[in-house]
C-alpha positions as CSV (number, residue, x, y, z in Angstrom):
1,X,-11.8,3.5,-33.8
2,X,-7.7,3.4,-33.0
3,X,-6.1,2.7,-36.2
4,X,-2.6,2.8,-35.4
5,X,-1.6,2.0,-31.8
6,X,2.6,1.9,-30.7
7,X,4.1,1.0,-27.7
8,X,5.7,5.1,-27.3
9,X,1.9,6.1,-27.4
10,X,1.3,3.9,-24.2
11,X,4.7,5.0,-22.8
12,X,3.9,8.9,-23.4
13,X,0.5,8.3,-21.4
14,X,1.9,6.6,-18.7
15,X,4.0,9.6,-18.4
16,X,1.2,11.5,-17.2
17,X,0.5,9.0,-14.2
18,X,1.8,10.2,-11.1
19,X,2.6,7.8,-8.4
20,X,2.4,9.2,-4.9
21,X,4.9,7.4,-3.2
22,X,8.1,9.0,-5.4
23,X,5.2,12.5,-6.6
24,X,6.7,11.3,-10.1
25,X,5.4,10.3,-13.2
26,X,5.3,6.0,-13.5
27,X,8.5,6.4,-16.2
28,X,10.5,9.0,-13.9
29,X,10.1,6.6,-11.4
30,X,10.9,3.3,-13.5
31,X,7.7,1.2,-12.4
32,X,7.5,0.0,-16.0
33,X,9.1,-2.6,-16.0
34,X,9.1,-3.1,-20.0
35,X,8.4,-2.0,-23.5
36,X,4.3,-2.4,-23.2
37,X,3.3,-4.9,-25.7
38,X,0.8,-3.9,-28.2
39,X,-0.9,-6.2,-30.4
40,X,-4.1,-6.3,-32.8
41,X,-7.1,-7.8,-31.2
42,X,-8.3,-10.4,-33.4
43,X,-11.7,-12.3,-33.3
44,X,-10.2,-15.5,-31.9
45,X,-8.2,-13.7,-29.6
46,X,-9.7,-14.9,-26.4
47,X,-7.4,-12.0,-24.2
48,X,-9.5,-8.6,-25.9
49,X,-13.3,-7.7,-24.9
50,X,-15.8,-7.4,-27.2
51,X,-15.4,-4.4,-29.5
52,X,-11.4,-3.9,-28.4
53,X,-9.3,-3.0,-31.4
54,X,-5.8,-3.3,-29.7
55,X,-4.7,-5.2,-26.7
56,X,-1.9,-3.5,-24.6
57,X,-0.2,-5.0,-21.6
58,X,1.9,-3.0,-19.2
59,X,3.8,-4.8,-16.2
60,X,3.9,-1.9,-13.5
61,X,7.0,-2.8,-11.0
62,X,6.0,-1.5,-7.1
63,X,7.8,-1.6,-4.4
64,X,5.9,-4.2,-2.3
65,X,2.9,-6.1,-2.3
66,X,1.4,-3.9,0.6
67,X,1.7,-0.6,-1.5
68,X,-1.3,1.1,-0.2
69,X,-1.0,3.0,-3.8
70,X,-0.9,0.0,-5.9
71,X,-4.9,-0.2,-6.8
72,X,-5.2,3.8,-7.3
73,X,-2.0,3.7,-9.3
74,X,-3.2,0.8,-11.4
75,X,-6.9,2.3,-12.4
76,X,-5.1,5.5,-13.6
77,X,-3.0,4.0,-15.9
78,X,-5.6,2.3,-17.4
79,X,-7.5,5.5,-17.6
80,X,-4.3,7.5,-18.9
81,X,-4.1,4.5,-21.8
82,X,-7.7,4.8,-22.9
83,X,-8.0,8.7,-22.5
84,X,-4.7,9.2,-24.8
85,X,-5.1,6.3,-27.1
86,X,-8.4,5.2,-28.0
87,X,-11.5,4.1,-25.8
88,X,-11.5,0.8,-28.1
89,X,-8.8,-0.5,-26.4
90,X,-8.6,-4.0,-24.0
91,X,-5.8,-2.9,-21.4
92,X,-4.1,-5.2,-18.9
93,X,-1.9,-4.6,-16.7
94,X,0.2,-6.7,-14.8
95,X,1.9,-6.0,-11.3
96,X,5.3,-7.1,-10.0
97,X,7.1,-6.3,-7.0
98,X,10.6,-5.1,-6.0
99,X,10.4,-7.0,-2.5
100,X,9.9,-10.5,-1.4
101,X,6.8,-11.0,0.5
102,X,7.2,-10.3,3.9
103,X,7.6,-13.4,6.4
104,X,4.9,-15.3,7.4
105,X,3.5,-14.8,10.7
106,X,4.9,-16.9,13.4
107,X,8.3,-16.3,11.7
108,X,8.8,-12.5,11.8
109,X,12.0,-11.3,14.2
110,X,13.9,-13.9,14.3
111,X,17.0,-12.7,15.5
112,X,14.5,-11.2,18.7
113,X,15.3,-13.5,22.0
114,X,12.5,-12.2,23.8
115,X,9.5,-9.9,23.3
116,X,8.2,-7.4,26.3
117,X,5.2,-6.0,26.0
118,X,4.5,-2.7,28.7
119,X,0.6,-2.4,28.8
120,X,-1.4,-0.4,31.6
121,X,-5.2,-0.6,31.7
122,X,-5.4,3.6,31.5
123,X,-4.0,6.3,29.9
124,X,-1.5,8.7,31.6
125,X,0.0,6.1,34.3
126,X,3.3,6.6,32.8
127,X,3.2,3.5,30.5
128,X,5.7,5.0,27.9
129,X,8.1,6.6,30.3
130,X,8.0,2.9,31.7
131,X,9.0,1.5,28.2
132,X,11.6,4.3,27.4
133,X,13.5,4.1,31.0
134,X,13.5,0.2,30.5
135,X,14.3,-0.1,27.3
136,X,17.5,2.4,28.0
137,X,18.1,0.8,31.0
138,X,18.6,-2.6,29.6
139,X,20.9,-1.2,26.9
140,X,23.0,0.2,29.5
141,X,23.2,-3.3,31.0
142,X,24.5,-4.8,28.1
143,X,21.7,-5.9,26.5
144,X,20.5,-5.4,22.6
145,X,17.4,-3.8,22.8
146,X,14.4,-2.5,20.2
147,X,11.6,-0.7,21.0
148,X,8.5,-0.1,19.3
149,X,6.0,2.7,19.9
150,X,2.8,0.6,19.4
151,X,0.2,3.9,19.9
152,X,-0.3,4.6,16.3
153,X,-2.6,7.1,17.3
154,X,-0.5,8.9,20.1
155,X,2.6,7.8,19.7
156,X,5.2,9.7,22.0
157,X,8.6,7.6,21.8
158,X,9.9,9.9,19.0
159,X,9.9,13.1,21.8
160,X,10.9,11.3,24.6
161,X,14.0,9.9,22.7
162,X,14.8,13.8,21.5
163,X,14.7,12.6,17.9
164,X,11.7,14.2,16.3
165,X,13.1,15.3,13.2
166,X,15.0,12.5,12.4
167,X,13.9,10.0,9.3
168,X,14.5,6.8,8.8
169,X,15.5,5.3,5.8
170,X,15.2,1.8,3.7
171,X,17.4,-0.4,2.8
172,X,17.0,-3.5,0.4
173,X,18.5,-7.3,2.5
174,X,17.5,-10.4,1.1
175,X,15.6,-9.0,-1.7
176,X,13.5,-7.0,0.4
177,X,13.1,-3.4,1.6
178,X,13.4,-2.9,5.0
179,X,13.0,0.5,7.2
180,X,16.2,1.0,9.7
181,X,15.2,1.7,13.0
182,X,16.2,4.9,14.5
183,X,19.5,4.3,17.0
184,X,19.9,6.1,19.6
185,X,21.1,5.8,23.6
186,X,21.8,2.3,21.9
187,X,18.2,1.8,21.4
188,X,16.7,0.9,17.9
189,X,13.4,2.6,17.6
190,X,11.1,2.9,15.8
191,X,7.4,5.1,16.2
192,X,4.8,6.0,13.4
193,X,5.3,9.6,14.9
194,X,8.2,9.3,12.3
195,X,6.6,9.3,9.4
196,X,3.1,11.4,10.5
197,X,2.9,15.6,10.9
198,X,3.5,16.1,15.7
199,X,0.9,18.6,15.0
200,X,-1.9,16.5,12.9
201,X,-4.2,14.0,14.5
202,X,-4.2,10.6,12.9
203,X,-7.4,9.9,11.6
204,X,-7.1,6.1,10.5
205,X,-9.3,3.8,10.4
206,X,-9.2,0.6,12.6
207,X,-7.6,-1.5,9.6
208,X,-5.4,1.4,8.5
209,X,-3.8,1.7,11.9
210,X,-3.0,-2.5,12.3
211,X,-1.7,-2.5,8.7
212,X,1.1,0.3,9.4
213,X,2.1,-1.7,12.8
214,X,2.5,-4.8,11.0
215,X,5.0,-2.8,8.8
216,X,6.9,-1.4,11.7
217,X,7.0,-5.1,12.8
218,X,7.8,-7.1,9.7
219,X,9.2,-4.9,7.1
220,X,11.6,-3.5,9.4
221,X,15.4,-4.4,9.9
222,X,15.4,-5.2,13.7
223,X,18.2,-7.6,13.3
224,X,19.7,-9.4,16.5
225,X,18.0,-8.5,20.0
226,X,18.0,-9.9,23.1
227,X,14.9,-7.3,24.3
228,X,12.1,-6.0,22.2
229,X,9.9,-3.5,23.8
230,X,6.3,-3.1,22.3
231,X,5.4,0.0,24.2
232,X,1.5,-0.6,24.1
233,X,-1.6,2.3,23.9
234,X,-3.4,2.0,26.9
235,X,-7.2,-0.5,27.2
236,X,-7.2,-3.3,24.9
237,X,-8.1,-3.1,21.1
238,X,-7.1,-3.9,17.8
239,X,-3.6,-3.1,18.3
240,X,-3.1,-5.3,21.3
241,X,-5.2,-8.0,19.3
242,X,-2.8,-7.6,16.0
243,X,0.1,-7.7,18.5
244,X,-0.9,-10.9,20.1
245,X,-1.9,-12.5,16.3
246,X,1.9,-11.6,15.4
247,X,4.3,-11.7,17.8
248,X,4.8,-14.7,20.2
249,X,5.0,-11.9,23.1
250,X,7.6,-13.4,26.1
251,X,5.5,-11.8,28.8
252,X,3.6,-8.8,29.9
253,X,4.9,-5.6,32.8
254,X,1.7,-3.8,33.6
255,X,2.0,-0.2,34.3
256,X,-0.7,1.6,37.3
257,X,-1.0,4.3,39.5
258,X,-2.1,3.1,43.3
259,X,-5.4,4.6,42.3
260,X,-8.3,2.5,42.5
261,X,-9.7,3.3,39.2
262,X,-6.1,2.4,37.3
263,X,-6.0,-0.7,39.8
264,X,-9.6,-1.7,38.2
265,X,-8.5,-0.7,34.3
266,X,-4.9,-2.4,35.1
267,X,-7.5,-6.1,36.1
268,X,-8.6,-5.7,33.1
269,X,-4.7,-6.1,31.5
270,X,-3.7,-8.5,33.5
271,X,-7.1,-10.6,32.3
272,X,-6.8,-9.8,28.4
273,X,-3.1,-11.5,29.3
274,X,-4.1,-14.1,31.2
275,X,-7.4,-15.2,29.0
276,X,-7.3,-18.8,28.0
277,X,-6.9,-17.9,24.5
278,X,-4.1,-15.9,24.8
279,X,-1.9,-17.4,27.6
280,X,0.7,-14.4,27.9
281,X,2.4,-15.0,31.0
282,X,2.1,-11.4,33.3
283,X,5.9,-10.8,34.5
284,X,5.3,-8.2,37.3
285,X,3.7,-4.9,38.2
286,X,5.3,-1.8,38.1
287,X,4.3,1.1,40.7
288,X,4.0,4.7,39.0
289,X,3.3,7.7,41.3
290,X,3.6,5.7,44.6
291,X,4.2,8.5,46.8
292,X,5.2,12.6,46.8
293,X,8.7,13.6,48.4
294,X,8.9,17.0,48.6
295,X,12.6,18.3,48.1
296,X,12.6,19.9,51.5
297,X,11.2,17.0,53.1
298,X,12.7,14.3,52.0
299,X,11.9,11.9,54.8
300,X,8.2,12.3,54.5
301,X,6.3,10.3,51.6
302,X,2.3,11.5,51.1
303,X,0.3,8.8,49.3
304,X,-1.6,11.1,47.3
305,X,-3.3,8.2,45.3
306,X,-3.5,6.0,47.8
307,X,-0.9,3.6,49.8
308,X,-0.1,0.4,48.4
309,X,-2.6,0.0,45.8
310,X,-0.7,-2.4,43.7
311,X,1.3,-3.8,46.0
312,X,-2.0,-5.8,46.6
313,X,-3.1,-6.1,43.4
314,X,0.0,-7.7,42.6
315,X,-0.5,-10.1,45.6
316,X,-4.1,-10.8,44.5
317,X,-2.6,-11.7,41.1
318,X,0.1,-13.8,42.2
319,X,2.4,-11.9,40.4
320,X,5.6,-9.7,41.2
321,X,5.7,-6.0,42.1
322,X,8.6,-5.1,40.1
323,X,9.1,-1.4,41.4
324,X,7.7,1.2,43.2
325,X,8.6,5.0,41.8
326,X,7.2,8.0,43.5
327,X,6.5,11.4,42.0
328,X,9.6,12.9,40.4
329,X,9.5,16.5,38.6
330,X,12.4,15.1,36.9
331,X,11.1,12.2,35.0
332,X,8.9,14.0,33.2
333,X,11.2,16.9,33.0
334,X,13.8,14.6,31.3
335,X,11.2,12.6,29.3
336,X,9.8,16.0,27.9
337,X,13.6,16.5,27.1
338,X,14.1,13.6,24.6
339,X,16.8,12.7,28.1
340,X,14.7,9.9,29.7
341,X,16.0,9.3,33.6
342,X,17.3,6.2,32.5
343,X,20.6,8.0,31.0
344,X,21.2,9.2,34.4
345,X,22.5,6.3,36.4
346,X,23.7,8.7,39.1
347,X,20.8,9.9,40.3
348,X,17.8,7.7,42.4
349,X,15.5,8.1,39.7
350,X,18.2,6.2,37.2
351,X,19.1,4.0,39.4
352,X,15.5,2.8,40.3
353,X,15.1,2.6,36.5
354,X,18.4,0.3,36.4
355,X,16.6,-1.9,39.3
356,X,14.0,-2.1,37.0
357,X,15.4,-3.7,34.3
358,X,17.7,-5.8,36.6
359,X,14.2,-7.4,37.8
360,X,12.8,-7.6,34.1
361,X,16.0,-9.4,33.3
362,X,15.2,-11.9,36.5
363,X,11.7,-12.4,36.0
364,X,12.7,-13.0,32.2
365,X,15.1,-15.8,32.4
366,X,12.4,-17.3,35.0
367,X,10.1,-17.2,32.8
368,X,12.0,-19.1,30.0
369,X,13.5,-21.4,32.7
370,X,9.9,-22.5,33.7
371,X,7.6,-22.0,31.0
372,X,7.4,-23.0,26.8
373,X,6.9,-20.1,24.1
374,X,4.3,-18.7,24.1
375,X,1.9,-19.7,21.2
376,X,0.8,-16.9,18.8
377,X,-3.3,-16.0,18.7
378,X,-4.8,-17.1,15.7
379,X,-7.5,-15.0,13.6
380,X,-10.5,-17.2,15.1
381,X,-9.2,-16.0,18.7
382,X,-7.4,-19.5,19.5
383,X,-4.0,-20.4,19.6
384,X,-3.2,-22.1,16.1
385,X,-2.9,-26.0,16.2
């Protein structure tokens, strides 16, 4: 039985807590937010289990509600106060937050005009050089633009924007801590491959994966935009489904080769979109790998996927074709170079990516001309009342 209990006894064990998010001990990294209170348990006292001695109450300060360390953090202490100062002991412990919760949904960005998202039915149709050339094209038009790398699990935007070993840090506005987006080629970005190991798979659960987008999203400092890019992974799951329950999304680009299996994966976008219970208005089709041009020849063109492929899907769909861009060694040359073709407004490649956003811009301003906001998903799968 614990005769003698005082609050240093409890502080001393909480020194041997370590929190993972600062690798420092719970007093080192001034989560306690107090003196823990230490009082005798006494028969009447309704707040001590049976055969408790001593009650002792800690109030743990975290950094925000969505700690994904909080509930580890919180058993070990408790362990850490019953290991050093008696078994007999009732322990609560309380938990308070540095942040304000973050804003409900339906009222997160709302500095953002309007909300692109680039999707493509398949992988490797050029989606994400789509959304880096647009995103830096639209900057260079005047525009303030974000972008967020949606792929949590293969997330590219931090290479193609050359800034792979940047970091970025928080900062604390309106009594919340919010991560600053990575600027650069006057683009705020931001990517989980910042805060993930280029050279480790990410092996995250479903729930894991939505929960770290909604923190890009909402726990971010995006401040004033007139574009926000959501650079989508390719198909439809659980990240296009959080995006849609989130984020009133301004309209959709879908990204395919003229190949007639991206044509049939790139229906399937444009339906996801376009279902009844989602109502995201589809703003055009964008072309990737239309034709070859060999540098010697440049007056012949060889359809190597085919000729025209989305040209009439996007006449079947009733929708605009956007762009057509052939086969360029120097796209993915300048992507792989963190120097997307967008930067090079001299050249046919940057100009076509100019065109681009010009049309984005058009079909945008349409779109808000002719058509109300588009309504959030709710959880059940219908737009909220």
């Amino acid at each position: 039985m614990t005769e003698t209990l005082y609050p240093k006894m409890v502080m001393d064990a909480l020194q041997t807590v370590m929190y993972p998010g600062t690798k420092k001990n719970l007093v080192e990294s001034d989560m306690v937010a107090d003196t823990p209170v230490v009082s005798k348990c006494e028969q009447q006292d309704g707040g001590c289990g049976e055969g408790a001695v001593w009650h002792v109450r800690v109030d743990l300060v975290f950094p925000r509600d969505t700690d994904p360390f909080l509930k580890s953090t919180v058993k070990s202490a408790e362990a850490a106060i019953r290991y050093h100062c008696g078994q007999d002991i009732e322990v609560e412990i309380r938990t308070e937050f540095k942040t304000k919760p973050r804003p409900e949904v339906g009222k997160m960005l709302p500095g953002v005009k309007n909300i692109v998202a680039v999707s493509s039915g398949k992988g490797g149709v050029g989606k994400s050089t789509v959304s880096a050339n647009l995103a830096i094209a639209l900057a260079r038009l005047g525009y303030k633009v974000g972008l967020l790398d949606t792929d949590i699990f293969g997330p590219s935007m931090t290479k193609m924007f050359g800034v792979e070993d940047v970091r970025p840090y928080a900062v604390e506005k309106d009594g919340r801590q919010l991560i600053v987006p990575v600027e650069h080629y006057g683009v705020k970005l931001l990517s989980i491959g910042f805060f993930v190991s280029p050279d480790t798979a990410t092996l995250w659960r479903g729930g894991m994966a939505t929960s770290a987008l909604k923190q890009l999203i909402a726990d971010a400092d995006w401040g004033e935009l007139d574009y926000f890019i959501l650079d989508t992974p390719p198909g439809t799951s659980d990240i296009h489904l959080t995006l849609l329950q989130t984020l009133p999304i301004t309209g959709a680009v879908i990204v395919s080769t003229p190949q007639q299996v991206a044509l049939a994966d790139a229906r399937k976008g444009i339906d996801m979109y376009r279902n009844e219970k989602v109502q995201v208005p589809i703003l055009g089709l964008r072309e990737n790998m239309a034709w070859f041009t060999p540098a010697e020849l440049p007056e012949n063109r060889y359809y190597i996927f085919g000729n025209g492929g989305c040209r009439q899907l996007a006449e079947e769909m009733q929708v605009p074709l956007l762009a057509q861009i052939p086969i360029v060694q120097s796209i993915c040359e300048n992507g792989d170079a963190g120097e997307p073709s967008a930067l090079h407004a001299e050249t046919a490649t940057g100009q076509a990516f100019i065109a681009l956003a010009q049309s984005v811009v058009t079909v945008v301003n349409r779109r808000n001309a002719q058509l109300p906001k588009t309504q959030i998903v709710g959880t059940s799968g219908h737009h909220p009342k």
